[in-house]
N, CA, C and O atoms as a GROMACS GRO file, in nm:
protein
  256
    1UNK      N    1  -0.414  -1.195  -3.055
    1UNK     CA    2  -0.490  -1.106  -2.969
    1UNK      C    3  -0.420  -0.969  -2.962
    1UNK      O    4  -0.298  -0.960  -2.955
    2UNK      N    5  -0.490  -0.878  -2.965
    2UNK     CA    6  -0.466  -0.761  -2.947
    2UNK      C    7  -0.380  -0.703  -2.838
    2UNK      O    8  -0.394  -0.794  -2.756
    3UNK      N    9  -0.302  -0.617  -2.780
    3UNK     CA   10  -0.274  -0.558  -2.616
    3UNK      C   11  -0.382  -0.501  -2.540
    3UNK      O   12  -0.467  -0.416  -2.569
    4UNK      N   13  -0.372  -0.528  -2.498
    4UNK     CA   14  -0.504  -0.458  -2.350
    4UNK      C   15  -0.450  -0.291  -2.328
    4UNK      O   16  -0.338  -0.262  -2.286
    5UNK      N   17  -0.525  -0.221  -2.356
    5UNK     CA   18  -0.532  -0.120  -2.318
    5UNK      C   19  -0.514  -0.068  -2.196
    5UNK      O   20  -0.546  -0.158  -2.119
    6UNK      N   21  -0.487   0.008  -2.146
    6UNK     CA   22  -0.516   0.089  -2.030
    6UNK      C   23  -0.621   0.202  -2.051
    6UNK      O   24  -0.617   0.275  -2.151
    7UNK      N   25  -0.721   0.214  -1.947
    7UNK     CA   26  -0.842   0.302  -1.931
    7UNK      C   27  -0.799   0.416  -1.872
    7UNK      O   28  -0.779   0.434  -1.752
    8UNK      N   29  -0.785   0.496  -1.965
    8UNK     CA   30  -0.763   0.638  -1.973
    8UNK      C   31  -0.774   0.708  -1.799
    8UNK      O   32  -0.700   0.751  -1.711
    9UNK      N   33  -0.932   0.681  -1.825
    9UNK     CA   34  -0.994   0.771  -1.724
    9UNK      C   35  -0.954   0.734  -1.586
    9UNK      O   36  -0.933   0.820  -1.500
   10UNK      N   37  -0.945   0.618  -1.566
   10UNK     CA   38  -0.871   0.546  -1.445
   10UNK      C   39  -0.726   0.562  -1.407
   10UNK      O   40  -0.682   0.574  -1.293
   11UNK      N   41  -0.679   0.560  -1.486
   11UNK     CA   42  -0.537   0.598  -1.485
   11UNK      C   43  -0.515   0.722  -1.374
   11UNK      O   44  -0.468   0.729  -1.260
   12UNK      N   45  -0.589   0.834  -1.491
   12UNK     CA   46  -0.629   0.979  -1.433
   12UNK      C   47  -0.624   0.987  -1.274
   12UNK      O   48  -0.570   1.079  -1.213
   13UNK      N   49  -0.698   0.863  -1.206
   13UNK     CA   50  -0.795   0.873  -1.110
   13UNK      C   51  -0.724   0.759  -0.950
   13UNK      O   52  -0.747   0.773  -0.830
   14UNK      N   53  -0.661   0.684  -1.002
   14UNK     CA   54  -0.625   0.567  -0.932
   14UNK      C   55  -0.463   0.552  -0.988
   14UNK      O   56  -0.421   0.563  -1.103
   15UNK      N   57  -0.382   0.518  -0.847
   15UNK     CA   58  -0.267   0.511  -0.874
   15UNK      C   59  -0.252   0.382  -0.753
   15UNK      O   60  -0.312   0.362  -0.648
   16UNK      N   61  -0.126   0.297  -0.834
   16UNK     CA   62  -0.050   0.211  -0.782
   16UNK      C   63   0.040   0.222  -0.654
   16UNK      O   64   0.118   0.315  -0.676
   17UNK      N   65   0.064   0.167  -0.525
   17UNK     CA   66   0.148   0.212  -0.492
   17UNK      C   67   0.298   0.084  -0.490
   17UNK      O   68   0.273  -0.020  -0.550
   18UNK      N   69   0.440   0.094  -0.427
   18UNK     CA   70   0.500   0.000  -0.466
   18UNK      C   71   0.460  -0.203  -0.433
   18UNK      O   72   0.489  -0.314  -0.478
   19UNK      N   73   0.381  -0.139  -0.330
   19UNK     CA   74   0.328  -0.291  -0.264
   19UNK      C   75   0.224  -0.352  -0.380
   19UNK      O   76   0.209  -0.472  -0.403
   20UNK      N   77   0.165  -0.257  -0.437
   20UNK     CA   78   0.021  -0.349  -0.574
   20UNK      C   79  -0.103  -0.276  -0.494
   20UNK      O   80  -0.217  -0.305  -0.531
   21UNK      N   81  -0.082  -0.156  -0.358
   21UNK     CA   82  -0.201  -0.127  -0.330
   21UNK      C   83  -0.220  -0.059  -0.418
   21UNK      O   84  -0.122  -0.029  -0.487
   22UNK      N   85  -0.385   0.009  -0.462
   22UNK     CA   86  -0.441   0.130  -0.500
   22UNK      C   87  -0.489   0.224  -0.408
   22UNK      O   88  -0.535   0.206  -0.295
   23UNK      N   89  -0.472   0.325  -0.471
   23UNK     CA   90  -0.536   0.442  -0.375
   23UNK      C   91  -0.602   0.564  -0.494
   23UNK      O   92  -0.585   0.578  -0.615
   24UNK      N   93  -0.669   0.625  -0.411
   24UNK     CA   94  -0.750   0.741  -0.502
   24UNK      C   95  -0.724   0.867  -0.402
   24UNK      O   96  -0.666   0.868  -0.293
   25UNK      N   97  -0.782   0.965  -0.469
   25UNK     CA   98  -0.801   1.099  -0.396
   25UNK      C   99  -0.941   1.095  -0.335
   25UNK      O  100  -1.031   1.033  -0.391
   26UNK      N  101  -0.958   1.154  -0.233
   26UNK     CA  102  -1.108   1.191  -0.171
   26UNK      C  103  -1.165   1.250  -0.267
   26UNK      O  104  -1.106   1.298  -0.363
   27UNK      N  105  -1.339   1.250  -0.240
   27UNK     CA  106  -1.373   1.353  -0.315
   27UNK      C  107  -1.402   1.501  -0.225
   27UNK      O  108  -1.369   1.520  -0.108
   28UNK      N  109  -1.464   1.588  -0.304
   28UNK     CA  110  -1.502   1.712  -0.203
   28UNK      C  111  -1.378   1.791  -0.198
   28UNK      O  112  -1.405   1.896  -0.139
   29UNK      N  113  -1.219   1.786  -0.246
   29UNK     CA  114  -1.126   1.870  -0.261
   29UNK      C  115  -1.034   1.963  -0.364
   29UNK      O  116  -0.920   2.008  -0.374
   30UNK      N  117  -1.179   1.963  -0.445
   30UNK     CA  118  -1.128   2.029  -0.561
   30UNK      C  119  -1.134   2.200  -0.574
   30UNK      O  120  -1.041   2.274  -0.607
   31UNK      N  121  -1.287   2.241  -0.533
   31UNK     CA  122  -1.293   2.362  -0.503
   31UNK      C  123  -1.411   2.415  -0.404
   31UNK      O  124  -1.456   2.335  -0.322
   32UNK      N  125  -1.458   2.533  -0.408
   32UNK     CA  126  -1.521   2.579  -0.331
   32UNK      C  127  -1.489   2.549  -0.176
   32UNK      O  128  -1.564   2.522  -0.083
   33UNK      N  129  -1.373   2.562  -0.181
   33UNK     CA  130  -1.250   2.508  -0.042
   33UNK      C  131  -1.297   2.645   0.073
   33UNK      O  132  -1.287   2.624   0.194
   34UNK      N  133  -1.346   2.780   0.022
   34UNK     CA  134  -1.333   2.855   0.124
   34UNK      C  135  -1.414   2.852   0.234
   34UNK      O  136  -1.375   2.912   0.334
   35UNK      N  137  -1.518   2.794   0.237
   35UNK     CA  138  -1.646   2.720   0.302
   35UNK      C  139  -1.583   2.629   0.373
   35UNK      O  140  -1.617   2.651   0.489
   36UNK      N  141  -1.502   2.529   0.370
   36UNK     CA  142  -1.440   2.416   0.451
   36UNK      C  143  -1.336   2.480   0.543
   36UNK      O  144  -1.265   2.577   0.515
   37UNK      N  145  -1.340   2.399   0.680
   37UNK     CA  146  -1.246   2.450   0.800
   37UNK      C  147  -1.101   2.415   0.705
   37UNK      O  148  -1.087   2.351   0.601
   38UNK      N  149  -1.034   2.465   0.765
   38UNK     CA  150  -0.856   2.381   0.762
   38UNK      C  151  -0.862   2.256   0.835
   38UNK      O  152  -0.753   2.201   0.834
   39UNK      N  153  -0.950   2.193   0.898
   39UNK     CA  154  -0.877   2.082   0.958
   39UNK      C  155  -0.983   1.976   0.838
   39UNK      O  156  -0.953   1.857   0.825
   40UNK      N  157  -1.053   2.010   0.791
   40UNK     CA  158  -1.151   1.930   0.714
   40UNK      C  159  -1.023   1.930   0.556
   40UNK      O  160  -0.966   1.822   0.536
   41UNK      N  161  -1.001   2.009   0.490
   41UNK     CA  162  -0.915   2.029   0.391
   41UNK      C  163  -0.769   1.965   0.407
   41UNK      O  164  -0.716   1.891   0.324
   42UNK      N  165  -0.722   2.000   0.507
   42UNK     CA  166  -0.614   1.887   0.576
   42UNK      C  167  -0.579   1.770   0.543
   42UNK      O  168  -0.471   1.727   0.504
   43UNK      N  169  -0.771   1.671   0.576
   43UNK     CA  170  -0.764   1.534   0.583
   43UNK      C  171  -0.867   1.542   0.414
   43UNK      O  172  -0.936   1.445   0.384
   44UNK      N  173  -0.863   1.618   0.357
   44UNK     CA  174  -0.909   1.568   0.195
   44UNK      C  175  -0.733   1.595   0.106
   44UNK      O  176  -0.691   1.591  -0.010
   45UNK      N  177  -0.683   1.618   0.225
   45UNK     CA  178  -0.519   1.571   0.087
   45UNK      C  179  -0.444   1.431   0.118
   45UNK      O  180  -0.336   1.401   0.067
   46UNK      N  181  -0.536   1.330   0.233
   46UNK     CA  182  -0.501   1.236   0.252
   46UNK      C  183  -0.518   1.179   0.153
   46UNK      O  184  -0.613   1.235   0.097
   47UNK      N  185  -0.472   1.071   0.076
   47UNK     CA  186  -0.506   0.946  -0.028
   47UNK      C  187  -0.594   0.866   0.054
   47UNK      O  188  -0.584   0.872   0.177
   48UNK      N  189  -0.678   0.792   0.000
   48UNK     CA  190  -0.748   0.683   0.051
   48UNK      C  191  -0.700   0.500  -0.004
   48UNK      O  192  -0.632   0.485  -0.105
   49UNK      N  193  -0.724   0.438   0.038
   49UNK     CA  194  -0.696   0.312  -0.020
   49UNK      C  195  -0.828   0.255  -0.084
   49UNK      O  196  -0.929   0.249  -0.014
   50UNK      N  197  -0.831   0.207  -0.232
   50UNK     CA  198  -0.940   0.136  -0.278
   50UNK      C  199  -0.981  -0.004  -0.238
   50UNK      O  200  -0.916  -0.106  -0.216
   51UNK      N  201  -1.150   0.033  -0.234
   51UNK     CA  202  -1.177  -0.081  -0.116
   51UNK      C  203  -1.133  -0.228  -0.209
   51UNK      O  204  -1.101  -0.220  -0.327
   52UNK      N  205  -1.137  -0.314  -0.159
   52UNK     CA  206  -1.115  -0.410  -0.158
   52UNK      C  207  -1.232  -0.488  -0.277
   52UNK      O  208  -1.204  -0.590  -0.340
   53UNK      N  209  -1.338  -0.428  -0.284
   53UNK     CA  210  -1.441  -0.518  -0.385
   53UNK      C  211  -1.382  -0.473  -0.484
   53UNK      O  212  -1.322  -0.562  -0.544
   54UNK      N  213  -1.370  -0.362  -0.536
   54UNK     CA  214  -1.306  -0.267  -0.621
   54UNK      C  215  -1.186  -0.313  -0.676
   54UNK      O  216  -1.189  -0.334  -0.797
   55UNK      N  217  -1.080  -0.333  -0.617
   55UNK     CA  218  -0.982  -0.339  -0.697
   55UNK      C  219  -0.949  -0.439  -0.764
   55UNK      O  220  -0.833  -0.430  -0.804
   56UNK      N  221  -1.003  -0.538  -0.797
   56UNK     CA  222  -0.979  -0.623  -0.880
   56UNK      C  223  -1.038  -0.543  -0.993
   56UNK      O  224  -0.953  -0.531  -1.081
   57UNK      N  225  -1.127  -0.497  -1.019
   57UNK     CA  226  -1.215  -0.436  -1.156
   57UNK      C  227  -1.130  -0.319  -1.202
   57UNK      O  228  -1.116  -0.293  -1.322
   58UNK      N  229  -1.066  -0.241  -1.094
   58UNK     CA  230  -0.962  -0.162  -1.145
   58UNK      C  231  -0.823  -0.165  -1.193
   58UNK      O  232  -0.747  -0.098  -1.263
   59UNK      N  233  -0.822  -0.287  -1.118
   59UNK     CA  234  -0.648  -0.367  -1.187
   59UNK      C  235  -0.616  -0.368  -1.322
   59UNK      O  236  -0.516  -0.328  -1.382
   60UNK      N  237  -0.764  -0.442  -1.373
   60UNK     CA  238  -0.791  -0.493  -1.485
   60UNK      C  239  -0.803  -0.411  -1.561
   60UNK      O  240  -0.776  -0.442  -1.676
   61UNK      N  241  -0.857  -0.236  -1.530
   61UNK     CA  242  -0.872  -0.130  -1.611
   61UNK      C  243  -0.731  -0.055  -1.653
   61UNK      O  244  -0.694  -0.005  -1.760
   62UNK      N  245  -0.647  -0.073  -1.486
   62UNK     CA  246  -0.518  -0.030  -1.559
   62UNK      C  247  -0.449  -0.126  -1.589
   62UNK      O  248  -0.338  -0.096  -1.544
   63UNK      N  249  -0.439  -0.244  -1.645
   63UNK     CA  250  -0.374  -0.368  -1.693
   63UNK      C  251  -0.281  -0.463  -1.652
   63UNK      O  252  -0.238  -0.562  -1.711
   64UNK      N  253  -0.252  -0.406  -1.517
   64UNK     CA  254  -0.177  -0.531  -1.435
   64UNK      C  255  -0.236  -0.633  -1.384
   64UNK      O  256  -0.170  -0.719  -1.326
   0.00000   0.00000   0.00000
């Protein structure tokens, strides 16, 4: 059998933390920021945690 890859695009997008959680970035914080308060921009540099249906399908994309 071949090695399992890791999915590029996921990688990009979803990170591990030391416990095996995942987390992602919000969306909505990339640009057109001057329109958004500061307290709204604030809480889009929080990480989020990936829900729970989800991360099994993403585990598997990044190969652990």
């Amino acid at each position: 059998m071949p090695k399992m890859k890791t999915h590029k695009g996921t990688k990009k997008r979803v990170r591990a933390t030391a416990t095996g959680k995942l987390l992602h970035q919000r969306t909505f914080g990339s640009h057109l920021l001057t329109k958004k308060s500061a307290n709204r921009k604030r809480k889009l540099r929080k990480a989020l945690k990936v829900a729970s249906s989800d991360s099994n399908r993403l585990r598997g994309l990044l190969g652990r």
